[in-house]
N, C-alpha and C positions, 0 to 999 in steps of 0.2 A: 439859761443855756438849753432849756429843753424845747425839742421840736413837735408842734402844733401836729396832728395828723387828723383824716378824714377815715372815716369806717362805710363801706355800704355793706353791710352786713345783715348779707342775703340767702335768703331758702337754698340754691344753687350755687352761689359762688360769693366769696370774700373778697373785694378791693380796695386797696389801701394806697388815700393818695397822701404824700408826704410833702410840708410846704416848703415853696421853694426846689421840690423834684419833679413835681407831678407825681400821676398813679406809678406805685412801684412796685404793685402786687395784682397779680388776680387769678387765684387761685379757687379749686371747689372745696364749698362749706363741708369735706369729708375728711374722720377722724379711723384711721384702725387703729384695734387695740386688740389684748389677748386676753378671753374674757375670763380667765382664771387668775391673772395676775393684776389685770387694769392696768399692765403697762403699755405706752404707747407706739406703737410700729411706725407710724406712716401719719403725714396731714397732708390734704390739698390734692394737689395733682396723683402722688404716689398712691394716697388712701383709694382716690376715685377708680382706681386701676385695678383696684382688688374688689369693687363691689360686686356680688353675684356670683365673685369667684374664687374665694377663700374655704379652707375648712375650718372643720369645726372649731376650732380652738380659738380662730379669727375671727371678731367684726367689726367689718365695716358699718360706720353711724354716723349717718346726717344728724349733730343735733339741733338744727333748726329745721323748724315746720312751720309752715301757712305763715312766716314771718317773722317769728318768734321763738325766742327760747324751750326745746323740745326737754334737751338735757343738759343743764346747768354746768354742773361739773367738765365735761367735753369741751363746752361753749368756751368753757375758761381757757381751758389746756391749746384748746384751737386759734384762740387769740394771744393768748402770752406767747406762742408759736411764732405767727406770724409779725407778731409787734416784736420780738426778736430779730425775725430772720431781715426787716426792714432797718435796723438799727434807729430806731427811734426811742428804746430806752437805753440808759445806760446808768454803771453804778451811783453817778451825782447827779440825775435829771431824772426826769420821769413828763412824760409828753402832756401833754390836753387832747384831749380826743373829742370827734365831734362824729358824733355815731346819725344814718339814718333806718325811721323804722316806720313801719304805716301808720294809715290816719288814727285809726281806732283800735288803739293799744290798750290796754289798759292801765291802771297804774303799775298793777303787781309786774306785767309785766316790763313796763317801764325798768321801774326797781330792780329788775332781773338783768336787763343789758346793761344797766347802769355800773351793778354790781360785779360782772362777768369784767366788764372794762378794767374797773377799779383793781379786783383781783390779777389782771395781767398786764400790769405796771402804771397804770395813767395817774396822773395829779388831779386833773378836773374831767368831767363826764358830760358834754350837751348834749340832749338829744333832738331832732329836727326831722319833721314829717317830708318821709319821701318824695312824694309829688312835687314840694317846693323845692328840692334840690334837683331832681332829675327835671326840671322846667329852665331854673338859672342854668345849669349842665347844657340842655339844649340850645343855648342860647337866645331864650326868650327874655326878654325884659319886665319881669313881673313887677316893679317899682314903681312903676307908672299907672298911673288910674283907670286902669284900660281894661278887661277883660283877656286872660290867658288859658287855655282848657288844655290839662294834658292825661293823658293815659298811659300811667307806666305799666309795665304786665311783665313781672318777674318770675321768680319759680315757684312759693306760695304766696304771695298774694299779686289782686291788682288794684291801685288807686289810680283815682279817678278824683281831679279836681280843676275848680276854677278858681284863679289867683288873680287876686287884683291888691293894687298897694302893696306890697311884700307881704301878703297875708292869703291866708285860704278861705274863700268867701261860703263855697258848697262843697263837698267833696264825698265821697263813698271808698269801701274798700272792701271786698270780697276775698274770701278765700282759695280762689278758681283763677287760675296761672300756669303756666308752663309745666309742673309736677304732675297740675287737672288733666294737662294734654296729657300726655304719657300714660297714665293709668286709662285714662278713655279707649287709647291705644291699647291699650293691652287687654281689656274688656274684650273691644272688637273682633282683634283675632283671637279671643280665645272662647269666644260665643260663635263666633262666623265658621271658622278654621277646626276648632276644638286644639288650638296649639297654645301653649305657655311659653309667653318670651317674657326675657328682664326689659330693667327698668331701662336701662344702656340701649339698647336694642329699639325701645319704643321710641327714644330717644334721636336715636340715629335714623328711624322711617320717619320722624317729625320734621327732622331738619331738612333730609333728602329730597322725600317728596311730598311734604305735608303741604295745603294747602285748604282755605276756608272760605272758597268763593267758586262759583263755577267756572268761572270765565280763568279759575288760575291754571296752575301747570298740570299738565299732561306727562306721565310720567308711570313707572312701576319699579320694583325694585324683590328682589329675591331676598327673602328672610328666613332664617332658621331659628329652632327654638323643639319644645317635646313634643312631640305626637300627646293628647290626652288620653288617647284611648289604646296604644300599642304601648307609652312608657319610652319612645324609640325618639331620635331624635331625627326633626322632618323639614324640608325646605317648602314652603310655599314661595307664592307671587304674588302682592300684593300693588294694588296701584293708587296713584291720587286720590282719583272720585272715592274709593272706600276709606279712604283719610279725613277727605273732608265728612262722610258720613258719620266717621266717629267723634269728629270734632266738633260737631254741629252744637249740641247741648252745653259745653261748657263755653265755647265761644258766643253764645245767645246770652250767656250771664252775662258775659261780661258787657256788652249790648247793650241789655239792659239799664247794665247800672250807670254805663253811660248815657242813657237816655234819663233817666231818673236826676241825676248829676243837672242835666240841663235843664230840667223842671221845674228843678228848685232854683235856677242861676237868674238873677234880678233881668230885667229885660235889656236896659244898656248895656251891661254885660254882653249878653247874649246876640246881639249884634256885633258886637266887636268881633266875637265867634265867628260866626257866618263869614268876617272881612278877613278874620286872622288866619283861621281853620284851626282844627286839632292836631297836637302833636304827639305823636305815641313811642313812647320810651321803653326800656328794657328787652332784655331778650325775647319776650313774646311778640314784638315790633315786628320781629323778621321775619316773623310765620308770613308764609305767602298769601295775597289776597285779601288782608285782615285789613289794610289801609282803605281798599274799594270796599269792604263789605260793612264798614263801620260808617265809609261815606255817605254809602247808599239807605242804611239805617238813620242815621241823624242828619244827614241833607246839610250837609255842611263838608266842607272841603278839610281831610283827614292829608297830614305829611307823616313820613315815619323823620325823628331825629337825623343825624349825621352821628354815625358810632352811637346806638341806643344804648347799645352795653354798658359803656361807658358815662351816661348822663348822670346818673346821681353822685358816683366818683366823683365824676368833673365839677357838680356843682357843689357838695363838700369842699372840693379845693377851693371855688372860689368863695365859700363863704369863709374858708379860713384866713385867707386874706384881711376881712373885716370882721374876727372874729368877734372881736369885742362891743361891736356897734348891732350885728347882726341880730346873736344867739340870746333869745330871750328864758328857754326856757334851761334852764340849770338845776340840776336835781342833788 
């Protein structure tokens, strides 16, 4: 009686696809709570709403980081939450859960999602490296003997792999993702400007007018946040091209590791690249220009997915389908 469920369980946000419903959650990886009593206020949407803007008595706590379990105990509370609020457990069943997480995890922290699951209600625990999910999610066919390259770029991390035969042949994974932007962000104007703005905030000039290529958008946008030296709170105006300049370092990792990725990728592989292109998944996909500047870097023809957000959800789902033929690694 118990229903099979999918986790992408992510730095920035939690989605949960239920089989036979599709995704039926996708909420932000954020928990408040009241830090004298550790009781729970707020998850997801409501938590995210208070970030930056609670008192003292309140925090708000992302606990994942760069990936991975940041604060254990949260992690629990934030998934027995949401495996609730989906009804996927109930008092005679208890689901299977097929959690994804990066290439180069380690065990402990393996053991740590594994356990986090187990404690909010699952029967069985899989876990499966992101890349090969948000690839099947994009609708690529990695089953076949052929060469697949995708770039997911979430909020901590991004992997980067080549898939051929239902397996990961090369692959990397960095710490520098959507979170990198934002703080790069907040660097900027508070070096350039001498202004202090939140995370929300850097967030919101990322998505607006962020851009990582020259030839991308033209654009400015008016931001508030504190004067550093009056203490006062100040409006500047900030535009594209000073986005893209703060962008520029943690988007060259990632560059990088893509190129490093193809170094290593056998040569008929590597040709099927060139015929296939690259496809680049997760929310860092949508940053503007990242498609052309990745192209122009590896000389190869770059697509963004269809719904990036969405890819590794999606391919969860579909591994749940075959879950039993699929999932090799069981912990």
């Amino acid at each position: 009686m118990s229903k099979d469920i999918g986790i992408d369980l992510g730095t920035a946000n939690v989605l949960i696809h239920v089989k036979g419903k599709g995704v039926v959650l996708d909420e932000p990886s954020v928990v408040a709570i009241e830090s004298d009593t550790k009781r729970v206020l707020a998850v997801g949407e409501d938590a995210r709403r208070m970030v930056g803007r609670t008192p003292g008595n309140i925090v708000a706590i992302r606990p994942l980081r760069d990936g991975v379990i940041a604060d254990f105990d949260i992690t629990e509370t934030m998934l027995k939450h949401f495996i609730n609020r989906v009804g996927a457990k109930s008092w005679y069943s208890h689901p299977r859960v097929l959690i994804c997480a990066p290439t180069n995890i380690t065990s402990v922290e393996q053991k740590s999602i594994r356990e986090a699951a187990e404690h909010s209600g699952a029967k069985d625990v899989f876990l499966e490296e992101e890349p090969k999910a948000a690839a099947i999610g994009a609708g690529m066919d990695i089953y076949e003997p052929s060469g697949n390259m995708v770039v997911d770029i979430g909020g901590g991390t991004t992997d980067v792999a080549v898939l051929s035969m239902g397996d990961i042949v090369t692959a990397s994974s960095i710490k520098i993702a959507g979170d990198t932007f934002d703080v790069a962000i907040i660097k900027y104007i508070k070096t350039k400007y001498k202004l202090l703005i939140g995370e929300r905030t850097a967030e919101d000039i990322k998505i607006a007018i962020g851009t990582v290529h020259p030839a991308g958008v033209v654009a400015e946008l008016d931001i508030r946040g504190r004067d550093m030296v009056s203490g006062l709170p100040l409006t500047v105006t900030i535009t594209s091209k000073e986005v893209q300049e703060a962008l520029s370092d943690p988007v060259y990792s990632i560059v990088t590791a893509a190129k490093s990725v193809l170094e290593r990728t056998p040569p008929e592989l590597s040709a099927d690249i060139i015929d296939r292109g690259v496809i680049l998944t997760g929310g860092g996909a949508l940053l503007n220009g990242l498609d052309e500047l990745l192209s122009e870097e590896l000389r190869v023809p770059v697509l963004i997915a269809e719904d990036p957000m969405h890819c590794v959800v999606k391919g969860t789902g579909m591994m749940l389908d075959n879950l039993d033929k699929v999932i090799k690694k069981k912990f």
